[in-house]
ZAGUSE-212726 format. One record per residue (C-alpha): residue in one letter; residue number from 1; x, y, z. Coordinates in Angstrom, 3 decimals. Example, Ala and Ser with C-alpha at 12.3 -4.5 7.8 and 13.67 -1.06 7.14 Angstrom:
BEGIN
<node><aa>A</aa><i>1</i><x>12.300</x><y>-4.500</y><z>7.800</z></node>
<node><aa>S</aa><i>2</i><x>13.670</x><y>-1.060</y><z>7.140</z></node>
// end
This chain:
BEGIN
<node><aa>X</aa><i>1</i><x>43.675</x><y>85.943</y><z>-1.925</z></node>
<node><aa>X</aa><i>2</i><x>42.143</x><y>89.799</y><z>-1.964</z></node>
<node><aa>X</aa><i>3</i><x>42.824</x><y>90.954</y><z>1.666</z></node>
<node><aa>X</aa><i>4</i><x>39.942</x><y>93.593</y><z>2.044</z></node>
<node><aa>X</aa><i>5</i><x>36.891</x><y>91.963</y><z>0.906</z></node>
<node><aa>X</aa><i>6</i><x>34.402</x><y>92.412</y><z>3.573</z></node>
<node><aa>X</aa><i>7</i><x>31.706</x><y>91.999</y><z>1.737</z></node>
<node><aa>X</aa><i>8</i><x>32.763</x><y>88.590</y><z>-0.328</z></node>
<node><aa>X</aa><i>9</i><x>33.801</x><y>87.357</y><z>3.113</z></node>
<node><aa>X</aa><i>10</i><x>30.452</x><y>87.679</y><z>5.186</z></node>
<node><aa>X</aa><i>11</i><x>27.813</x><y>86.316</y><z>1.631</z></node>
<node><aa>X</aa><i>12</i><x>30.486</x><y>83.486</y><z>1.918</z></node>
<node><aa>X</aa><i>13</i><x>30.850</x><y>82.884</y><z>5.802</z></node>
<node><aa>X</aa><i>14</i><x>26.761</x><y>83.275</y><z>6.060</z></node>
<node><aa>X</aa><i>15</i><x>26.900</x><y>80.774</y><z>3.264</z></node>
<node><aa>X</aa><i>16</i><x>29.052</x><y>78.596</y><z>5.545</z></node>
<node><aa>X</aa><i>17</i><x>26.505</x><y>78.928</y><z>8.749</z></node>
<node><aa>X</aa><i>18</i><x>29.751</x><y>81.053</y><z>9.935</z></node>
<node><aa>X</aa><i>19</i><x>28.393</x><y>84.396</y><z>9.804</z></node>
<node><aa>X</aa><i>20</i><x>28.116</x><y>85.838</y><z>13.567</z></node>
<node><aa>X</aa><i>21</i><x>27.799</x><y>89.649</y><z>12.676</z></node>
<node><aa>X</aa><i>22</i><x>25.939</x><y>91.787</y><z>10.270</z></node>
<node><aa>X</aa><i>23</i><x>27.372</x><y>92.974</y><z>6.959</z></node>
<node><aa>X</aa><i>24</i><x>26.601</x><y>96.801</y><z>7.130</z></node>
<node><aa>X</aa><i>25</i><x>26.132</x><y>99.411</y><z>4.323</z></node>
<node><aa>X</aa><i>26</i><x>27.715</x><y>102.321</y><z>5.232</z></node>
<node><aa>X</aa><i>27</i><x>28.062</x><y>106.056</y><z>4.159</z></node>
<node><aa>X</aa><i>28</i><x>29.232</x><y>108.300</y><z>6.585</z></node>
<node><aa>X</aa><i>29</i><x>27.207</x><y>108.375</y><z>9.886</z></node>
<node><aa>X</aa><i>30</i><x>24.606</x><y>106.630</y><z>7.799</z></node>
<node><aa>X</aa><i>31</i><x>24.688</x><y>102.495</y><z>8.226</z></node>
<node><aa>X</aa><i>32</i><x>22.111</x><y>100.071</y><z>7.638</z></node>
<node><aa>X</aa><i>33</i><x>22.634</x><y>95.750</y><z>7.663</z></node>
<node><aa>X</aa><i>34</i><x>22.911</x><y>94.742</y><z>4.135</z></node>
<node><aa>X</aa><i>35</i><x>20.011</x><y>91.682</y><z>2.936</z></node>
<node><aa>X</aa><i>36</i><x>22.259</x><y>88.999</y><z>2.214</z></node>
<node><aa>X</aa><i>37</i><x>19.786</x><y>86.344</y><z>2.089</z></node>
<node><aa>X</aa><i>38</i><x>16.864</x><y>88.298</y><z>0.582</z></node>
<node><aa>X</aa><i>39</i><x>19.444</x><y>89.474</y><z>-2.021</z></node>
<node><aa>X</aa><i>40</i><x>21.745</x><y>86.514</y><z>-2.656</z></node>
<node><aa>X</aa><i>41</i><x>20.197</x><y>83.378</y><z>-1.315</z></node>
<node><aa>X</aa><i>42</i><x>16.623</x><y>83.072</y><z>-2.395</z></node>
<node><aa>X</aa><i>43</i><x>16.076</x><y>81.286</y><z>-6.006</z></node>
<node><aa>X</aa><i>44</i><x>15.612</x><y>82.571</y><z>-9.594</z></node>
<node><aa>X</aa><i>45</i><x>11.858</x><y>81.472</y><z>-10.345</z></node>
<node><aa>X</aa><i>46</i><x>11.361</x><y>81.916</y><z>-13.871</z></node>
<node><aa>X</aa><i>47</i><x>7.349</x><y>81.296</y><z>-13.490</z></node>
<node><aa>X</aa><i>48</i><x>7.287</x><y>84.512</y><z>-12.098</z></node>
<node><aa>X</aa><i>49</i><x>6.630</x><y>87.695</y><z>-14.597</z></node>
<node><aa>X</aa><i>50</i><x>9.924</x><y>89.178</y><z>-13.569</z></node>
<node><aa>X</aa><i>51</i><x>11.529</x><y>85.537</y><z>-14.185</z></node>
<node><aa>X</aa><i>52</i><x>9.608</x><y>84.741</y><z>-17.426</z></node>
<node><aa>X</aa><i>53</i><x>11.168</x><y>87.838</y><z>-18.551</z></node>
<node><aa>X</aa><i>54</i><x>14.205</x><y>87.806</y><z>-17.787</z></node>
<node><aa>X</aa><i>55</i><x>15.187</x><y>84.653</y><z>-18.998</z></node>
<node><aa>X</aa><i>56</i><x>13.180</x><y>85.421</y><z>-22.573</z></node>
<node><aa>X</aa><i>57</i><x>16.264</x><y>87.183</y><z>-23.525</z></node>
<node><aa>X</aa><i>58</i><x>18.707</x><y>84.904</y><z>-22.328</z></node>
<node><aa>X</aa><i>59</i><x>20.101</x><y>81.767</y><z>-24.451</z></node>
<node><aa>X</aa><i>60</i><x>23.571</x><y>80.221</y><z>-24.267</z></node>
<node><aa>X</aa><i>61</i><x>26.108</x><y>80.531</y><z>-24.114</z></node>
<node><aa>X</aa><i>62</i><x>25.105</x><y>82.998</y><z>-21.090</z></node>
<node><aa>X</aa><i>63</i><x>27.702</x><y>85.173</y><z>-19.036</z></node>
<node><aa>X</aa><i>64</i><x>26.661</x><y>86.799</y><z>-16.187</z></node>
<node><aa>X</aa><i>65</i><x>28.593</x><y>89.214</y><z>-14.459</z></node>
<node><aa>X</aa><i>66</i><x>28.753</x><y>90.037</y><z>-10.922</z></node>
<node><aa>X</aa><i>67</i><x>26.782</x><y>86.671</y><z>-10.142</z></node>
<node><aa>X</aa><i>68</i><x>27.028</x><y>87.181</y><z>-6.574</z></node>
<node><aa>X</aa><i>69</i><x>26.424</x><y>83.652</y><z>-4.712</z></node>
<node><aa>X</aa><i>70</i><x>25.417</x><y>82.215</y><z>-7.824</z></node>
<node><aa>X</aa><i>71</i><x>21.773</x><y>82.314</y><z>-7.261</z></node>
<node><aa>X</aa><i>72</i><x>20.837</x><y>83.030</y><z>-11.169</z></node>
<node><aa>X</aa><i>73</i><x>23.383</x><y>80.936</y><z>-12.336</z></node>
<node><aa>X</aa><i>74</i><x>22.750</x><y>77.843</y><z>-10.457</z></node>
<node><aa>X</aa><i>75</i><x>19.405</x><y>77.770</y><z>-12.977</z></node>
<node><aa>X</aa><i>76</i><x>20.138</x><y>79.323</y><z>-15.866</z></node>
<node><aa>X</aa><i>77</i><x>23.569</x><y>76.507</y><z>-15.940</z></node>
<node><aa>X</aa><i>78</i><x>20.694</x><y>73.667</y><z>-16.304</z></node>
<node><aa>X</aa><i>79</i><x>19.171</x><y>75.250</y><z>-19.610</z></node>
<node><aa>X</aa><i>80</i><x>22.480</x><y>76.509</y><z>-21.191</z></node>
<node><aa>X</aa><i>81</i><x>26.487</x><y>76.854</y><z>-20.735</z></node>
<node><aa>X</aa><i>82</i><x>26.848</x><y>79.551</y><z>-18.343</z></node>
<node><aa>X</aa><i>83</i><x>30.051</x><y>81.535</y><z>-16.577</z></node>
<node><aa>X</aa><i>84</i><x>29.653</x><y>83.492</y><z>-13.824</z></node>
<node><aa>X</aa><i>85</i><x>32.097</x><y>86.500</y><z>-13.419</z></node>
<node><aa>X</aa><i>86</i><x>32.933</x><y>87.423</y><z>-10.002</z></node>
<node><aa>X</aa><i>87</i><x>35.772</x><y>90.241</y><z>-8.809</z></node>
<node><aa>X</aa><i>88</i><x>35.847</x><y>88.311</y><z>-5.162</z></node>
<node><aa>X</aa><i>89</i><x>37.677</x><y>84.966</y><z>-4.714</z></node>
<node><aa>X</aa><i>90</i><x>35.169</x><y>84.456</y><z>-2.070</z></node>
<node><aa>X</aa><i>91</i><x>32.256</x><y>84.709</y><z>-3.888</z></node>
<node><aa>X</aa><i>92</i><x>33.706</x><y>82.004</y><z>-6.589</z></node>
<node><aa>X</aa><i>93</i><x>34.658</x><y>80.117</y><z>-3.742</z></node>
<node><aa>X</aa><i>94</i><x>30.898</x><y>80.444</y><z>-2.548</z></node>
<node><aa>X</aa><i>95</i><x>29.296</x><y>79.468</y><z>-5.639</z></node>
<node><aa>X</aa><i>96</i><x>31.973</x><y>76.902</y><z>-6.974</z></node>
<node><aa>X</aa><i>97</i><x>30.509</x><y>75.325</y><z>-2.919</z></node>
<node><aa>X</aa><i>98</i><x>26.755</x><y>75.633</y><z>-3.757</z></node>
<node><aa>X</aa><i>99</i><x>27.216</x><y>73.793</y><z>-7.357</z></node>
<node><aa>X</aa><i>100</i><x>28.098</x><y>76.513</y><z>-10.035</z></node>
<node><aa>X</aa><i>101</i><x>30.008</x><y>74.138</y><z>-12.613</z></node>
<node><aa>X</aa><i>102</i><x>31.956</x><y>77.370</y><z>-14.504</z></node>
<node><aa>X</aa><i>103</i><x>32.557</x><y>80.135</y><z>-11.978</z></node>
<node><aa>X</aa><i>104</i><x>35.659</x><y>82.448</y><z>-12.256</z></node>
<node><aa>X</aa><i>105</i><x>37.342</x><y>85.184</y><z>-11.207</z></node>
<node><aa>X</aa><i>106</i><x>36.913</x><y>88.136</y><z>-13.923</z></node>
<node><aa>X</aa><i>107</i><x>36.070</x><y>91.927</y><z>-14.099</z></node>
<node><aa>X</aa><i>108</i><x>32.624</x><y>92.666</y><z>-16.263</z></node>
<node><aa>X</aa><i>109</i><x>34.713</x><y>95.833</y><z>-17.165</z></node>
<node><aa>X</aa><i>110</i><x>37.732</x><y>94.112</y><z>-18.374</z></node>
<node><aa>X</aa><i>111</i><x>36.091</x><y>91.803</y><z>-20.603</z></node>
<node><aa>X</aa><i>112</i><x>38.130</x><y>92.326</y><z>-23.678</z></node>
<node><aa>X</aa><i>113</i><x>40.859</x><y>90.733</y><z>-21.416</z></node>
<node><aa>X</aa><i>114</i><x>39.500</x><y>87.986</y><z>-20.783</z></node>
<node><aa>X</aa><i>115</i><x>37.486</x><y>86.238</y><z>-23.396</z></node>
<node><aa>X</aa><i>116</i><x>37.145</x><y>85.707</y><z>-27.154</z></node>
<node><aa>X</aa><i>117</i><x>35.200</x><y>88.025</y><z>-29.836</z></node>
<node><aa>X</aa><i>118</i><x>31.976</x><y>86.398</y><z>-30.105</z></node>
<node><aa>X</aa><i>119</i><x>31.906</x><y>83.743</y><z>-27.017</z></node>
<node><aa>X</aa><i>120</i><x>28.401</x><y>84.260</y><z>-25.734</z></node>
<node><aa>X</aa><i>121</i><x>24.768</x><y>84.648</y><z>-27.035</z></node>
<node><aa>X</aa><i>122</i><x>23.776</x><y>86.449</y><z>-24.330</z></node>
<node><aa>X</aa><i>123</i><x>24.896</x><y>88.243</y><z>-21.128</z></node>
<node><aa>X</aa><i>124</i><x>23.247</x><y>89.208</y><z>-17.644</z></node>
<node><aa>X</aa><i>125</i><x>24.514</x><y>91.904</y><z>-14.796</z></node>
<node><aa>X</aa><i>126</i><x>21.842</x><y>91.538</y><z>-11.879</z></node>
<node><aa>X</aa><i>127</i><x>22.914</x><y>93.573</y><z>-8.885</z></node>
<node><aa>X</aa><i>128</i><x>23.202</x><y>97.484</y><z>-10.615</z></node>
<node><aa>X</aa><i>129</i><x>26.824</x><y>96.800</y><z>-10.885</z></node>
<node><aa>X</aa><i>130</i><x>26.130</x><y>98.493</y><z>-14.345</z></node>
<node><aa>X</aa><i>131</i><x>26.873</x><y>101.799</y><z>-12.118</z></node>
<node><aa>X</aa><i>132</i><x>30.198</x><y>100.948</y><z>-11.402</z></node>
<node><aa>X</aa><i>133</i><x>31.100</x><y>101.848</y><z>-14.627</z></node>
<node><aa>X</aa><i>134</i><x>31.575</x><y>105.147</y><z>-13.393</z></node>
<node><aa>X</aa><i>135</i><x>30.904</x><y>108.137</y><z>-16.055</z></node>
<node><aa>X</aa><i>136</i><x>29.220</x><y>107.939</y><z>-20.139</z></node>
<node><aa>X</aa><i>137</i><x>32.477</x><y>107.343</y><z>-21.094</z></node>
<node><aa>X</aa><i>138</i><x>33.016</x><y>104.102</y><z>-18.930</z></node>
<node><aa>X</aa><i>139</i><x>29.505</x><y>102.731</y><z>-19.833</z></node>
<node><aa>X</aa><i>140</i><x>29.983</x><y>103.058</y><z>-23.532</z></node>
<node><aa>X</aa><i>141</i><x>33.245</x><y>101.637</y><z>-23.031</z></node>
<node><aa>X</aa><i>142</i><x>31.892</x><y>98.690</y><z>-21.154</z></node>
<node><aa>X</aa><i>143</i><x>29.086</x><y>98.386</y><z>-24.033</z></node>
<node><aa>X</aa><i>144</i><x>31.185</x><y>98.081</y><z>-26.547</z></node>
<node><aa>X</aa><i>145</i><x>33.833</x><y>95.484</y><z>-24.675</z></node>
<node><aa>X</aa><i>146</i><x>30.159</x><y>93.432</y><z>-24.082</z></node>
<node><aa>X</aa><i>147</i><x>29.425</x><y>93.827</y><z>-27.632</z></node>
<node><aa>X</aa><i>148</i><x>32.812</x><y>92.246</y><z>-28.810</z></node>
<node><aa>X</aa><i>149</i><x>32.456</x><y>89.280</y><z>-26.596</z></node>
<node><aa>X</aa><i>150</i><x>28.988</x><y>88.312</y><z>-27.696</z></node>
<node><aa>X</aa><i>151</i><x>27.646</x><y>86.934</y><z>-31.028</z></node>
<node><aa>X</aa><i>152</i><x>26.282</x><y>89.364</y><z>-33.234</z></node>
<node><aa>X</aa><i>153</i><x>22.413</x><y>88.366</y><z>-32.630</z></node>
<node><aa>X</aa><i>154</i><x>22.902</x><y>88.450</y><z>-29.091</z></node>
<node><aa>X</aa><i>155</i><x>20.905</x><y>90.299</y><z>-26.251</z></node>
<node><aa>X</aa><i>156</i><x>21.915</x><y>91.451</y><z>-22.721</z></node>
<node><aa>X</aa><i>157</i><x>19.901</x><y>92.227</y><z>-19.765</z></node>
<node><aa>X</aa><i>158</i><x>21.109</x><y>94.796</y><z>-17.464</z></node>
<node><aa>X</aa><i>159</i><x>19.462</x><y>96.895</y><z>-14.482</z></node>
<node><aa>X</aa><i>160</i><x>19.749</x><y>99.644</y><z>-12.433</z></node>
<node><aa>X</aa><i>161</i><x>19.041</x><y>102.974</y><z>-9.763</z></node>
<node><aa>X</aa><i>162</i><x>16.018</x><y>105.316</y><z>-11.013</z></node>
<node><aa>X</aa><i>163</i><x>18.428</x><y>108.735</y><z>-10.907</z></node>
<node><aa>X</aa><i>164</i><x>15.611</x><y>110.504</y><z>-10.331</z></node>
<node><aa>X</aa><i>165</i><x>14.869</x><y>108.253</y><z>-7.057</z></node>
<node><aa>X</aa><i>166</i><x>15.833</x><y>109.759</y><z>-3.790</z></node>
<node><aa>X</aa><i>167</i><x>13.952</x><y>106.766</y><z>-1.355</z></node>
<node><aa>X</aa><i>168</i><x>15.292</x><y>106.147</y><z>2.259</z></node>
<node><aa>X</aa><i>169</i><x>16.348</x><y>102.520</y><z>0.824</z></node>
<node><aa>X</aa><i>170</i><x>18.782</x><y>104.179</y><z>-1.674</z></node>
<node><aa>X</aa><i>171</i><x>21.708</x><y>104.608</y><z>1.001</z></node>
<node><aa>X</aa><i>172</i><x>24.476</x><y>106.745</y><z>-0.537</z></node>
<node><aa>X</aa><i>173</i><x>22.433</x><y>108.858</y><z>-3.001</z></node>
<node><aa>X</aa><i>174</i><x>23.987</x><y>112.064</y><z>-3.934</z></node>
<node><aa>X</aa><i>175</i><x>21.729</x><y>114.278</y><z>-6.735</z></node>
<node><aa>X</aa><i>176</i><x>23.028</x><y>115.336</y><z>-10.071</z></node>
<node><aa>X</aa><i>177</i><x>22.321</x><y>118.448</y><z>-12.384</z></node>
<node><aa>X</aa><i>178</i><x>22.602</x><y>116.875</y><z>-15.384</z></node>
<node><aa>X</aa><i>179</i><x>19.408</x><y>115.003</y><z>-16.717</z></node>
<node><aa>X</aa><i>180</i><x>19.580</x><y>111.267</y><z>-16.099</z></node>
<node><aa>X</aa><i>181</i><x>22.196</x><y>110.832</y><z>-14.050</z></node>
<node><aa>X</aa><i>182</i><x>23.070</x><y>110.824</y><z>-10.354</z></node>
<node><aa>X</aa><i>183</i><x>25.626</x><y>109.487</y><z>-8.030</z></node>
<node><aa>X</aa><i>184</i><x>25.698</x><y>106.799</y><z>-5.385</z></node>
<node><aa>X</aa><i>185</i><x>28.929</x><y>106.686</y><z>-2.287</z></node>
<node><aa>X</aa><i>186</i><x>29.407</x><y>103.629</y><z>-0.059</z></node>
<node><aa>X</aa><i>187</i><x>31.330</x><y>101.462</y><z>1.532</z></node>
<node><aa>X</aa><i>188</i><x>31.007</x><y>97.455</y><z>3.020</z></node>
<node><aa>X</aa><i>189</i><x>32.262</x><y>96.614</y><z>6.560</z></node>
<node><aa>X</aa><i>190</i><x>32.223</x><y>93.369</y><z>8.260</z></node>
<node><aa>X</aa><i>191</i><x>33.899</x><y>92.101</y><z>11.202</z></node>
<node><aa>X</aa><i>192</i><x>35.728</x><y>95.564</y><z>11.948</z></node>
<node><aa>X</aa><i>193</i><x>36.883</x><y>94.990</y><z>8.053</z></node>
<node><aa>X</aa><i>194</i><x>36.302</x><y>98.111</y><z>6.044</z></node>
<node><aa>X</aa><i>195</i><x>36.157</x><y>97.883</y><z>2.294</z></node>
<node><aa>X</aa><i>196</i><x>37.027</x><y>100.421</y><z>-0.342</z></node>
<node><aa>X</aa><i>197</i><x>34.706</x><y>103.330</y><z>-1.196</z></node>
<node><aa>X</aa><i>198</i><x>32.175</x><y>102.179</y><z>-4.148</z></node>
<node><aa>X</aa><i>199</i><x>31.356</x><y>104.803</y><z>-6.170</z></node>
<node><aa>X</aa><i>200</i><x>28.246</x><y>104.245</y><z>-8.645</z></node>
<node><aa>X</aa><i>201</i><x>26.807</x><y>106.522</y><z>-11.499</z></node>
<node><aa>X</aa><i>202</i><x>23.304</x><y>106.185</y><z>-11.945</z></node>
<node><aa>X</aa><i>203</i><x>21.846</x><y>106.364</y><z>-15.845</z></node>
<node><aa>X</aa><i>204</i><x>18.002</x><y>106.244</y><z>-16.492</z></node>
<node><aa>X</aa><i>205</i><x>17.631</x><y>104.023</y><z>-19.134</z></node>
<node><aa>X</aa><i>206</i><x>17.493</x><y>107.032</y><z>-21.635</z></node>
<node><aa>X</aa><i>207</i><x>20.954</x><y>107.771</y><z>-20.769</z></node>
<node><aa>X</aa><i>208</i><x>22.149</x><y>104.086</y><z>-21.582</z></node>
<node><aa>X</aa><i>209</i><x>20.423</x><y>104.386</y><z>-25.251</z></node>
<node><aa>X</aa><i>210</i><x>22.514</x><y>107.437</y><z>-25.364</z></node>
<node><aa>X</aa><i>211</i><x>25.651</x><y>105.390</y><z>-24.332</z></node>
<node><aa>X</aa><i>212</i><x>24.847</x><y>102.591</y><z>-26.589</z></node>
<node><aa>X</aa><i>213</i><x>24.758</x><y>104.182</y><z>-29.819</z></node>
<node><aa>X</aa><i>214</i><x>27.688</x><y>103.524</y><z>-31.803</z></node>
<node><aa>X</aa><i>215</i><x>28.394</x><y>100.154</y><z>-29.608</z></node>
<node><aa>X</aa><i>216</i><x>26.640</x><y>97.658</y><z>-31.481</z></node>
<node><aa>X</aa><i>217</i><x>23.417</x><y>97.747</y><z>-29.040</z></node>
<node><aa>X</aa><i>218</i><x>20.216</x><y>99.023</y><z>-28.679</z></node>
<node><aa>X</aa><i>219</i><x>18.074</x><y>99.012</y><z>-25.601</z></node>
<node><aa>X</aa><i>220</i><x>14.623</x><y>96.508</y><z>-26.721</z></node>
<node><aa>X</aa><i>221</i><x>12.374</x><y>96.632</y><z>-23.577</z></node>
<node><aa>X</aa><i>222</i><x>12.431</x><y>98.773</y><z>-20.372</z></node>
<node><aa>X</aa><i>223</i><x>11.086</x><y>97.191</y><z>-16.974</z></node>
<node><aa>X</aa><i>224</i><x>11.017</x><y>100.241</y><z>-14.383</z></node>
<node><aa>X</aa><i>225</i><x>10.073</x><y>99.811</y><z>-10.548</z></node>
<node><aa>X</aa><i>226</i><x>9.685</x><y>101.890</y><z>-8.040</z></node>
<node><aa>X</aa><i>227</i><x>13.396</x><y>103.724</y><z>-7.687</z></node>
<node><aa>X</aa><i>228</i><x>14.627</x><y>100.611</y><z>-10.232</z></node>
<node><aa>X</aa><i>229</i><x>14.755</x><y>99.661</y><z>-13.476</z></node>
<node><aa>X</aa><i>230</i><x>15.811</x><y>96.465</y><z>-15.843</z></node>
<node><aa>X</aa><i>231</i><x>17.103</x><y>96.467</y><z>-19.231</z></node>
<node><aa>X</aa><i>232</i><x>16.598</x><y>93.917</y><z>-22.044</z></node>
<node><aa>X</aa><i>233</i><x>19.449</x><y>94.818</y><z>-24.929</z></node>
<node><aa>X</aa><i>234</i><x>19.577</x><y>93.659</y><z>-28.544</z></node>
<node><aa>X</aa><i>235</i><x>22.366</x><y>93.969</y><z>-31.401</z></node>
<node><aa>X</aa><i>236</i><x>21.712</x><y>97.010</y><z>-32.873</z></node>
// end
């Protein structure tokens, strides 16, 4: 079992009706309570625009990685086969407990490592966990891993931080230089637990065409937000 996983532990214990204290965002003197039930506990409602969407790129078999509590998954697994990817034991424990039928532990940036060429028609990362990827390098490497475990008319959809967005909400922003890109720094603590520092690179979505070329995908449709963006992605 992971031994520093603060923020697997409270989504699961709140989950539970255990949670008694607040799972805090944190970078430096800067902390704010993280939104686990706005973020992780409402439903997916595909008769919403965002919803419709969404799930109009999205056929089976569907991976999606860094599913969280499961909150996608536990809809999208009654249209299609789905597997949810999760990096915390405690978050598969939480979903496997709210009804996800395929829920693992697995690394969206080991994929190669853990499943065949050409398993899934399709593939979801809700959550900007796309920044994790760390530099261009690591997000056309994680492209192309995505690209060799999907069919070859499959799509992806993928979101992310506006680089160019510097909003209060956005704890952990640090500025960039170079065109399209930025940087985010935090950490999770929970109980007096501290987790390790997450460090994010933010692309605009011109940035991920950039990344994609050569990988097999193209980026189809852009959704932007204020400060956020979503990604629909097609075999090139």
């Amino acid at each position: 079992m992971t031994t520093t996983d603060p923020f697997g532990r409270a989504i699961r214990d709140f989950h539970r009706g255990e949670q008694d204290e607040p799972l805090l965002d944190r970078d430096g003197e800067k902390i704010r309570n993280h939104p686990i039930e706005e973020f992780y506990f409402g439903t997916f409602d595909p008769e919403s625009e965002a919803g419709a969407w969404c799930a109009s790129w999205l056929d089976g078999p569907l991976l999606d990685m860094g599913a969280g509590a499961g909150r996608d998954v536990l809809y999208f697994q009654e249209q299609f086969e789905t597997v949810a990817i999760e990096v915390s034991e405690r978050l598969v424990e939480t979903m496997c407990e709210r009804g996800v039928r395929d829920a693992r532990v697995g690394d969206m940036f080991a994929l190669c490592e853990t499943f065949d060429r050409d398993r899934f028609g399709s593939a979801l990362a809700i959550g900007t966990q796309l920044g994790l990827a760390g530099s261009m390098q690591g997000l056309r490497r994680f492209l192309g891993d995505l690209a060799f475990v999907t069919t070859s008319d499959a799509s992806a959809v993928l979101d992310g931080y506006d680089p160019n967005y510097e909003g209060e909400d956005l704890l952990g922003y640090r500025p960039d230089p170079t065109p399209g890109l930025a940087h985010r720094v935090l950490h999770f603590e929970y109980e007096g637990e501290v987790g390790e520092t997450l460090y994010f690179r933010l692309f605009s979505p011109d940035r991920v065409r950039e990344a994609a070329v050569g990988t097999g995908w193209s980026v189809a449709e852009v959704r932007a937000d204020t400060g956020y963006y979503r990604l629909a992605l097609t075999k090139a």
